[in-house]
mmCIF file of the C-alpha atoms, coordinates in Angstrom:
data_MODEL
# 
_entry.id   MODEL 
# 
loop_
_atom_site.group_PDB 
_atom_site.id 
_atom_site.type_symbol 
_atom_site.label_atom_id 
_atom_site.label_alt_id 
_atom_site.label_comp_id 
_atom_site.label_asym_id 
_atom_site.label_entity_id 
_atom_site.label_seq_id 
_atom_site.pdbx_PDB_ins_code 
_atom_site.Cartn_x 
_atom_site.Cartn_y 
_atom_site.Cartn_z 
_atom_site.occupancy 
_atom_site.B_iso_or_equiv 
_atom_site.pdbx_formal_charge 
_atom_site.auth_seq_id 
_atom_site.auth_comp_id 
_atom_site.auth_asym_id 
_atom_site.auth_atom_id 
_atom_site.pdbx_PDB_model_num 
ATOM 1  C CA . UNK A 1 1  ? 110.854 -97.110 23.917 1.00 0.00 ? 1  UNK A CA 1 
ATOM 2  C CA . UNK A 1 2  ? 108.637 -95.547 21.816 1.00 0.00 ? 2  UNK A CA 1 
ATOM 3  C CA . UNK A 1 3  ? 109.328 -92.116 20.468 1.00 0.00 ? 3  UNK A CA 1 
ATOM 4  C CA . UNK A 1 4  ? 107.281 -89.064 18.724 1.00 0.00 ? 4  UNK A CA 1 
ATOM 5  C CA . UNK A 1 5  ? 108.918 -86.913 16.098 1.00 0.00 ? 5  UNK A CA 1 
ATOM 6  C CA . UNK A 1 6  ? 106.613 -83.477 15.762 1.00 0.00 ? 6  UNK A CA 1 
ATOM 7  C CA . UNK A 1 7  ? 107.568 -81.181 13.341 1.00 0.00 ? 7  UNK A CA 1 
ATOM 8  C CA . UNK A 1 8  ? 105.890 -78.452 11.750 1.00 0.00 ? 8  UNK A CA 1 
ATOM 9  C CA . UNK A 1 9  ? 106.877 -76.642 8.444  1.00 0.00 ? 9  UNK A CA 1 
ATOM 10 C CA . UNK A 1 10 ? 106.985 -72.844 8.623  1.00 0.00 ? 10 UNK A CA 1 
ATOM 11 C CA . UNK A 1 11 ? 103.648 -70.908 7.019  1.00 0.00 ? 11 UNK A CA 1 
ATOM 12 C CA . UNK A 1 12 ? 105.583 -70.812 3.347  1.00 0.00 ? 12 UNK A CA 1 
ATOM 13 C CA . UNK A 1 13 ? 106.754 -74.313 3.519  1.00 0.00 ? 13 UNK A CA 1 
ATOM 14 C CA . UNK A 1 14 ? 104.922 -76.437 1.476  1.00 0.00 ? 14 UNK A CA 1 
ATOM 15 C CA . UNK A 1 15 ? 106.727 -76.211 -1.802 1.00 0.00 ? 15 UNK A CA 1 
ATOM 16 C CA . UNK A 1 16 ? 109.811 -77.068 -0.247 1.00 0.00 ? 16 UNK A CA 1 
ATOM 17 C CA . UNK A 1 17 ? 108.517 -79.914 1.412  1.00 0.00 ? 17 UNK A CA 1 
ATOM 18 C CA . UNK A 1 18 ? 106.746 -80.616 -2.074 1.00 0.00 ? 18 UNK A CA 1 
ATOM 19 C CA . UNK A 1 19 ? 109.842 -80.823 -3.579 1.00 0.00 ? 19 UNK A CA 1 
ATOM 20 C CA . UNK A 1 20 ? 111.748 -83.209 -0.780 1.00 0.00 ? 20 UNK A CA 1 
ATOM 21 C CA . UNK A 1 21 ? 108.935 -85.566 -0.493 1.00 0.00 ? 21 UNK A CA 1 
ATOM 22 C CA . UNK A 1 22 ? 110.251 -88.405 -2.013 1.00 0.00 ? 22 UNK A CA 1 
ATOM 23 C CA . UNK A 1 23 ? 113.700 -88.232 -0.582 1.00 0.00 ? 23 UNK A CA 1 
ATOM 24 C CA . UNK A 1 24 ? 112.070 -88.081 2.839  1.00 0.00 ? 24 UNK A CA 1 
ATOM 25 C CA . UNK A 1 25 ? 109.539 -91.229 1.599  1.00 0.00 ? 25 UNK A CA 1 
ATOM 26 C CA . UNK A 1 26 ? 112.881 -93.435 0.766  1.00 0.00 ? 26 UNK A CA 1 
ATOM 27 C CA . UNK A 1 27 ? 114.432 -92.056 3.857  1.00 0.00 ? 27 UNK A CA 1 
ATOM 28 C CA . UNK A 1 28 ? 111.826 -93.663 6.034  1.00 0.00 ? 28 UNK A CA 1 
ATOM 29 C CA . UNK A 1 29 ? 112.564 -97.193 5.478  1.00 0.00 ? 29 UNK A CA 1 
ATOM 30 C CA . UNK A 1 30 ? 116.253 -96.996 6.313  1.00 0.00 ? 30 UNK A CA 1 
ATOM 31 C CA . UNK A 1 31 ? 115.033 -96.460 9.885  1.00 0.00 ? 31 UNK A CA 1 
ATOM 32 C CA . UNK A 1 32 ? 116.613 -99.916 10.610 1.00 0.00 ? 32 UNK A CA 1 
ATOM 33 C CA . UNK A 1 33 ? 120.140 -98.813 9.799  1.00 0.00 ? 33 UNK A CA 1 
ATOM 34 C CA . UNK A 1 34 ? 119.416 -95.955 12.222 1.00 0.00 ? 34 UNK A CA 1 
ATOM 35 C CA . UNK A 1 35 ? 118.268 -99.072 15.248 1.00 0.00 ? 35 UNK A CA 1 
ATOM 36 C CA . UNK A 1 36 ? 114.778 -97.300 14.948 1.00 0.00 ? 36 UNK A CA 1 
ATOM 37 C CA . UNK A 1 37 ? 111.732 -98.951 13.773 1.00 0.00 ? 37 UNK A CA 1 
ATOM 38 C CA . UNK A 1 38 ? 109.183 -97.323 11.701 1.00 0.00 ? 38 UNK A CA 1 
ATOM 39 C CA . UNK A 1 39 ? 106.258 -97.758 13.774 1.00 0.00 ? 39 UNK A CA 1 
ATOM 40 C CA . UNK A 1 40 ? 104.146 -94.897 11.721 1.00 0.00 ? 40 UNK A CA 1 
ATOM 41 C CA . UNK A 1 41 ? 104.292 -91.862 10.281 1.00 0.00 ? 41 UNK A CA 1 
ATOM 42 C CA . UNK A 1 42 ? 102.252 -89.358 8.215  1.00 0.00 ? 42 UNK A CA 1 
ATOM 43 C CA . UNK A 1 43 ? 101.574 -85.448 7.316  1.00 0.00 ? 43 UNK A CA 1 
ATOM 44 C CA . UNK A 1 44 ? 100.114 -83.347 9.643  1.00 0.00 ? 44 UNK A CA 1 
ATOM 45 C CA . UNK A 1 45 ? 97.255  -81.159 7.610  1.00 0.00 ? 45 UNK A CA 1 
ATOM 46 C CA . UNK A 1 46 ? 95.429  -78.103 8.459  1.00 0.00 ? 46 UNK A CA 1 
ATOM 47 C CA . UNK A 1 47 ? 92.066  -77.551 9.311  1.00 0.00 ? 47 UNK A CA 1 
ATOM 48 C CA . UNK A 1 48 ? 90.854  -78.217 5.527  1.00 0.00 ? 48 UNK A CA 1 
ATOM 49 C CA . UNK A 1 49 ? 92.098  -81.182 6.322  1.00 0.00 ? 49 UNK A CA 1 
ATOM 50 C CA . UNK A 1 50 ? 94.462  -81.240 3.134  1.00 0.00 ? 50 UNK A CA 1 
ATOM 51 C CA . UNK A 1 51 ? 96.819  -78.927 3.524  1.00 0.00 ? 51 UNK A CA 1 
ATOM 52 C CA . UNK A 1 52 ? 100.591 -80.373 4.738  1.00 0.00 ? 52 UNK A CA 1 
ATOM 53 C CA . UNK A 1 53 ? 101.642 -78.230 7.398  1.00 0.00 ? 53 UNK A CA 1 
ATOM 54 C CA . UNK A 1 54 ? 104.453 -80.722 9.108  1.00 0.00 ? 54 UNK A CA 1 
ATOM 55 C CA . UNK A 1 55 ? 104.894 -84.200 10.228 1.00 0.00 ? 55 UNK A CA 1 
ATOM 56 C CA . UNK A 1 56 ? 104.282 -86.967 13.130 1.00 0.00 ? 56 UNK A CA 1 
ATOM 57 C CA . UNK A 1 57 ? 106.770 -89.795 12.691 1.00 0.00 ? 57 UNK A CA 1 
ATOM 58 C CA . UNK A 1 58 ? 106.435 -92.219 15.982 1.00 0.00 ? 58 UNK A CA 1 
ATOM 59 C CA . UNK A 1 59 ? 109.412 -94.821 16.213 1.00 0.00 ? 59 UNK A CA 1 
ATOM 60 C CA . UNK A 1 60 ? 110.660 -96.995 18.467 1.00 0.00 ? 60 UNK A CA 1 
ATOM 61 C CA . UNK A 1 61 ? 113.931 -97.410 19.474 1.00 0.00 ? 61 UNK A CA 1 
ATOM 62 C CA . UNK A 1 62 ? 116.425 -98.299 22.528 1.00 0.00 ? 62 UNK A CA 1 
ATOM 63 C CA . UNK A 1 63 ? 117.371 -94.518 23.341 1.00 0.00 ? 63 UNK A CA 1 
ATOM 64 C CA . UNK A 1 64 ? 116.598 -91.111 22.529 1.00 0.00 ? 64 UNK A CA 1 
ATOM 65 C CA . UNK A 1 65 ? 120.205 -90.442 20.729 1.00 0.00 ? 65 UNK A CA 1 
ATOM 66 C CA . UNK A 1 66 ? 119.150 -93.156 17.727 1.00 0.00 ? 66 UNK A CA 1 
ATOM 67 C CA . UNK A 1 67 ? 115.939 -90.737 17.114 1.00 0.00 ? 67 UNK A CA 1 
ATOM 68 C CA . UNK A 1 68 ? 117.779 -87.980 16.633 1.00 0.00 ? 68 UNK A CA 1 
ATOM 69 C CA . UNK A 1 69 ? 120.385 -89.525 14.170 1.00 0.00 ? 69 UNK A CA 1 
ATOM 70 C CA . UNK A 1 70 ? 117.724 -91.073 12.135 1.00 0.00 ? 70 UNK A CA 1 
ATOM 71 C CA . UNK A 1 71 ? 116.309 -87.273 12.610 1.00 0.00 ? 71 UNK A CA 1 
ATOM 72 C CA . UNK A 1 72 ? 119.220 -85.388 11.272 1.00 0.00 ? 72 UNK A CA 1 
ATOM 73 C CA . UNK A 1 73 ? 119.705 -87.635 8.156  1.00 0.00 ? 73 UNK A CA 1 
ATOM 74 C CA . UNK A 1 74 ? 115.792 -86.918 7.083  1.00 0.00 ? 74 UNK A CA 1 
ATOM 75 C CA . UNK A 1 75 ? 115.814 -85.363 3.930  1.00 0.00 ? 75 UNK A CA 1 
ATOM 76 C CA . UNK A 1 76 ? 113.204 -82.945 5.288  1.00 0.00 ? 76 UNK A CA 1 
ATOM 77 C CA . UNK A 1 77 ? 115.643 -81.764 8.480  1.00 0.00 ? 77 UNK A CA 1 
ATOM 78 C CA . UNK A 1 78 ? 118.802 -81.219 5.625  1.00 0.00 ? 78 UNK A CA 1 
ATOM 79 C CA . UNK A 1 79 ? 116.278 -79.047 3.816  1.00 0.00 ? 79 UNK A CA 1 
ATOM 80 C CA . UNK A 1 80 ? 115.016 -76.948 5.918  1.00 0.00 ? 80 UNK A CA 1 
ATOM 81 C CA . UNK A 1 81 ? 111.714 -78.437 5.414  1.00 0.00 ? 81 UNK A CA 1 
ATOM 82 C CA . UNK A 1 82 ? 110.879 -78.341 9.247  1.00 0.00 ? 82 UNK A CA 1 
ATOM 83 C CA . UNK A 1 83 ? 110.645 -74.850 11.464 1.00 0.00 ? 83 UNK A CA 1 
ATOM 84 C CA . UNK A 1 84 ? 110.410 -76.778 14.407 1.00 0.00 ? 84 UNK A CA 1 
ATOM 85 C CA . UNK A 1 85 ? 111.057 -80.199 15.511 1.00 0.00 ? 85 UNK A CA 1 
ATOM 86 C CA . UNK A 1 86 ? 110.326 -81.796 18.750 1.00 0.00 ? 86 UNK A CA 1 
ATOM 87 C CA . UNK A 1 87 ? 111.275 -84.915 19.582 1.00 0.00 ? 87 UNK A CA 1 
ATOM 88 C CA . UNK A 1 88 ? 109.261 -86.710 23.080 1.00 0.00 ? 88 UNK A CA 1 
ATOM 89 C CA . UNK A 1 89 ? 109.095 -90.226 24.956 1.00 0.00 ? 89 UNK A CA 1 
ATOM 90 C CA . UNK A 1 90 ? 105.729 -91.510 24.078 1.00 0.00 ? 90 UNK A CA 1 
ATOM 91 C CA . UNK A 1 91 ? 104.120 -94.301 26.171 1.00 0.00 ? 91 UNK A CA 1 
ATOM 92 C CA . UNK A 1 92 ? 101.308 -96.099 24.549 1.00 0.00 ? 92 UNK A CA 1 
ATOM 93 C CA . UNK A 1 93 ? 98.129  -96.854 26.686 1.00 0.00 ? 93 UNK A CA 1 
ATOM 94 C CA . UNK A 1 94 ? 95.869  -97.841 23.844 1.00 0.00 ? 94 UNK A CA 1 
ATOM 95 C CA . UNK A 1 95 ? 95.891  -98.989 20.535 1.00 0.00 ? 95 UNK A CA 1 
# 
């Protein structure tokens, strides 16, 4: 099952997600110990189109409950990084 992982920072966030970026970079890999798999993932920008404002992490993985453990061990989620974090069943139809 595939799964997407939106979160967005709070308006004042960006030098604390400045400041957790690489944890969160060498967090992503690990997804595997987590039975999730990496399937892409990138900052979401504002309207300048430079900006970080948040993040859109999709994964796959057998259930919802090994999303949200790979989730809660993110760097960026033990920070505070995030303001809010939804996490939603995606199903692929192209691409």
């Amino acid at each position: 099952m595939l799964f997407a992982i939106h979160a967005l920072d709070p308006p004042d966030g960006l030098k604390n997600r400045l400041a957790h970026m690489e944890a969160h970079r060498a967090h992503l890999p690990t997804a595997g110990d987590y039975g999730v798999a990496l399937v892409m993932s990138g900052p979401l920008v504002a309207d300048d189109g430079e900006t970080m404002i948040g993040s859109l992490i999709i994964v796959e993985a057998p259930d919802r409950a090994a999303v949200e453990r790979f989730n809660r061990a993110d760097p960026y989620a033990k920070s505070g990084v995030w303001a809010q974090v939804a996490i939603t069943r995606f199903l692929r139809r192209q691409g």
